[in-house]
C-alpha positions, -999 to +999 in steps of 0.1 A: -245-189+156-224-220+161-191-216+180-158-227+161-130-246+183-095-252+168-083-287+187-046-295+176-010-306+184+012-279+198+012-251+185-008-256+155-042-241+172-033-210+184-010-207+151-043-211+131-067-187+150-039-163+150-039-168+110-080-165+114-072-126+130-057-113+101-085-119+080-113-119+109-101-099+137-135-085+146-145-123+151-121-139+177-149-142+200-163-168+179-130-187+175-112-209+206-080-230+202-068-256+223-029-269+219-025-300+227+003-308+242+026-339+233+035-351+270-005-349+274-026-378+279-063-387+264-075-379+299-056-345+301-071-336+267-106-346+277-104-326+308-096-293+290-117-303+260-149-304+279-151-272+296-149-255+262-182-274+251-212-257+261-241-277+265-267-266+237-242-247+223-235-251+186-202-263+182-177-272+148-147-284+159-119-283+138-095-307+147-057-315+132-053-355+124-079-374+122-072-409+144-055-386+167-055-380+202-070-348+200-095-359+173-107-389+188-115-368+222-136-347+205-153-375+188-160-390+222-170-361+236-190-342+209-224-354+207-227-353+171-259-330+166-251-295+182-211-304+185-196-319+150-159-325+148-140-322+112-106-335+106-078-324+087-082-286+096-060-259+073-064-224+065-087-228+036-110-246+058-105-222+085-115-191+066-144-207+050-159-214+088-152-181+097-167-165+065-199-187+069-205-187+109-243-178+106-250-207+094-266-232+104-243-262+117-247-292+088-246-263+066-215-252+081-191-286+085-202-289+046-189-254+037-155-261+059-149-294+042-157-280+010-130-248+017-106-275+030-105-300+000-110-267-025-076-252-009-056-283-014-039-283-048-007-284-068+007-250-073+041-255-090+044-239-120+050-257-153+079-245-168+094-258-202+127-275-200+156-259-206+179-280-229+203-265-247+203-274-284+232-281-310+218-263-343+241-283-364+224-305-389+247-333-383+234-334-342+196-333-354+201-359-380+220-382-358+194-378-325+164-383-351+162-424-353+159-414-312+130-397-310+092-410-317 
């Protein structure tokens, strides 16, 4: 069963995996976050990346930005068969890894990307304008020549 890792900016990680309890709080064990701090360096992220990556251990690491520092450690550092990194983490995503953590691990980046993009949508309402309208005859026949 792979292992998930939440790798973000302060303090979006532990923000997330504490979102992940409310719906998976039997599961923490499979979950690990890792704020990254902003005064840290690529070097201070590396070095408290890589103790969280077992060797052998299957790994889908969930990162916040992709081009980012903490995104572009784990790139370096996965190896990109038993450790895969996916970018842009949110809840949707999130949930969708948890829910699906038996998987196997191509099978499982392809469900988190899929619950990622799926949870990304507009959700205002549409709501019909509110104009108030003269009933007169003379206002409707004098606005007509305006409207196609």
């Amino acid at each position: 069963m792979p292992h998930l890792l939440i790798l973000a900016h302060e303090p979006l990680a532990t923000a997330l995996r504490s979102v992940a309890a409310h719906v998976f709080p039997d599961d923490m064990a499979q979950l690990s976050a890792l704020d990254v701090p902003s005064a840290w360096s690529a070097t201070e992220v590396e070095q408290a990346l890589r103790p969280l990556l077992s060797e052998g251990q299957p790994t889908l690491i969930l990162a916040d930005v992709f081009g980012a520092t903490p995104c572009n450690t784990a790139v370096r550092l996965a190896d990109g068969v038993t450790q895969r990194v996916v970018a842009g983490v949110n809840v949707p995503m999130l949930w969708r890894a948890m829910a699906y953590r038996n998987e196997a691990l191509d099978i499982l980046v392809a469900r988190a990307l899929s619950g990622g993009g799926q949870g990304v949508m507009s959700a205002s309402s549409h709501r019909p304008q509110t104009q108030s309208q003269d009933p007169s005859p003379t206002y409707a026949a004098s606005q007509a020549h305006h409207q196609q």
